[in-house]
C-alpha positions as CSV (number, residue, x, y, z in Angstrom):
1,X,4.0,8.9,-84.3
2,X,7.3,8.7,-83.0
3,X,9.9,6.1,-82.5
4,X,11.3,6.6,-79.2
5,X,13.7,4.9,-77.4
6,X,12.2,2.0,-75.1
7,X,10.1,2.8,-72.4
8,X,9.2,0.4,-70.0
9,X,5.6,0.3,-68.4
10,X,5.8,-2.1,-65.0
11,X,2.7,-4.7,-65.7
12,X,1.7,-2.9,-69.4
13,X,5.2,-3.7,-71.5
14,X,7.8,-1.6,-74.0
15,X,6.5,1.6,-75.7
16,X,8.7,2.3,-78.7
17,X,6.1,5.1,-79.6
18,X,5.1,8.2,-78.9
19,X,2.0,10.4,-80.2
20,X,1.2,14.1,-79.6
21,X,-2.0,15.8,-80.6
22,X,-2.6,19.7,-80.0
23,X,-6.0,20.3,-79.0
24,X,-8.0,22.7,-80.3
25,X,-7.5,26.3,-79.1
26,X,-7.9,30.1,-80.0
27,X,-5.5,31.5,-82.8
28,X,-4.1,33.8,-80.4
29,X,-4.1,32.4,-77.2
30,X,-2.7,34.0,-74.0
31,X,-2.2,30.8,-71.8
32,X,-0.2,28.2,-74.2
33,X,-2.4,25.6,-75.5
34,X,-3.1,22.3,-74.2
35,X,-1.6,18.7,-76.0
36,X,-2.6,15.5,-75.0
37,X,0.7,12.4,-75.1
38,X,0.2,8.5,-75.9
39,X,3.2,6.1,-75.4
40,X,2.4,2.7,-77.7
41,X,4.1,-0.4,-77.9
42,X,5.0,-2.4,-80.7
43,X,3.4,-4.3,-83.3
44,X,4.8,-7.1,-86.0
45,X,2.4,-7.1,-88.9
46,X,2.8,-8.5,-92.3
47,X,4.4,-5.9,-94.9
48,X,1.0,-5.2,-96.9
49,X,3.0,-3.4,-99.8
50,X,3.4,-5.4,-102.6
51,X,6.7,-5.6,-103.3
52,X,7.1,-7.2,-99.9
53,X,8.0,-11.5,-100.4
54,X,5.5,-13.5,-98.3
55,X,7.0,-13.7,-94.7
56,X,7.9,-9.7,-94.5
57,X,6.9,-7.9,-91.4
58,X,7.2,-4.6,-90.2
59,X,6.8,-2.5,-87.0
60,X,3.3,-0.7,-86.7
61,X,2.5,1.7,-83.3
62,X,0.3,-0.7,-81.4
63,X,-1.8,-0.5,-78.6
64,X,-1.7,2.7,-76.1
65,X,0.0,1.8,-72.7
66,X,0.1,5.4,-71.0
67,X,-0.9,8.8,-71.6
68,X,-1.5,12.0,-70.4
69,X,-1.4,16.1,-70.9
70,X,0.9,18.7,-70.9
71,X,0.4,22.4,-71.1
72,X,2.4,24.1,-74.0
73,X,3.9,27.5,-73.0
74,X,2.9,30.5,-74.5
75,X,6.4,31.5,-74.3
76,X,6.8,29.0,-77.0
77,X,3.6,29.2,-78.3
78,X,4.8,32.4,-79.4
79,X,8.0,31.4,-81.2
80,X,6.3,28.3,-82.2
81,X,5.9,29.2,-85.9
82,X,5.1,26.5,-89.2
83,X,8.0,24.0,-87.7
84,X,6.1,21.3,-86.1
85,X,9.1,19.9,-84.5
86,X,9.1,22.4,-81.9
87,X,6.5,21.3,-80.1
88,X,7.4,17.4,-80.5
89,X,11.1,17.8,-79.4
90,X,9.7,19.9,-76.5
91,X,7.1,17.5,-75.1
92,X,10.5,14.6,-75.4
93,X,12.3,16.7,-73.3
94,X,9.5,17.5,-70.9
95,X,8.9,13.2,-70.7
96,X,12.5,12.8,-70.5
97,X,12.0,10.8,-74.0
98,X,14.6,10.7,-76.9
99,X,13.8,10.1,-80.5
100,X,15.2,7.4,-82.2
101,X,15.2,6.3,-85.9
């Protein structure tokens, strides 16, 4: 997942996160390849390490508020290489999102 920069969904709430998943598809495809998008907001859990004191709490993706599909060029498809990034900072800047840390 990725922690985006607040996203409000009228009537759902605030995504914080975003998730892409490439779908299965042909090693050498000649139409891009299809990836599906989840925003999620946030959840406040208890820190389950254990070097966390009692009362830690940390931010966890929670439940999905929107998502949707995008089709990945082949244009970049092609270029696309072992860097993983290149798709995720593409489908940002296709939903207009921007990664935060």
């Amino acid at each position: 997942m990725i922690n985006i920069n607040d996203v409000v969904i009228p009537t759902k709430g605030t995504a914080k996160y975003l998730n892409v998943k490439v779908t299965s598809f042909d090693l050498s495809p000649s139409n891009g390849v299809s990836l599906t998008w989840s925003i999620h907001k946030e959840d406040i859990v208890q820190d389950p390490s254990e070097d966390a004191e009692h009362g830690d709490t940390i931010s966890v993706p929670g439940k999905s508020l929107l998502s949707g599909m995008l089709n990945f060029p082949q244009t970049n498809y092609d270029t696309w290489g072992t860097d993983d990034t290149a798709v995720s900072d593409w489908v940002l800047t296709q939903l207009g999102f921007t990664e935060v840390s």
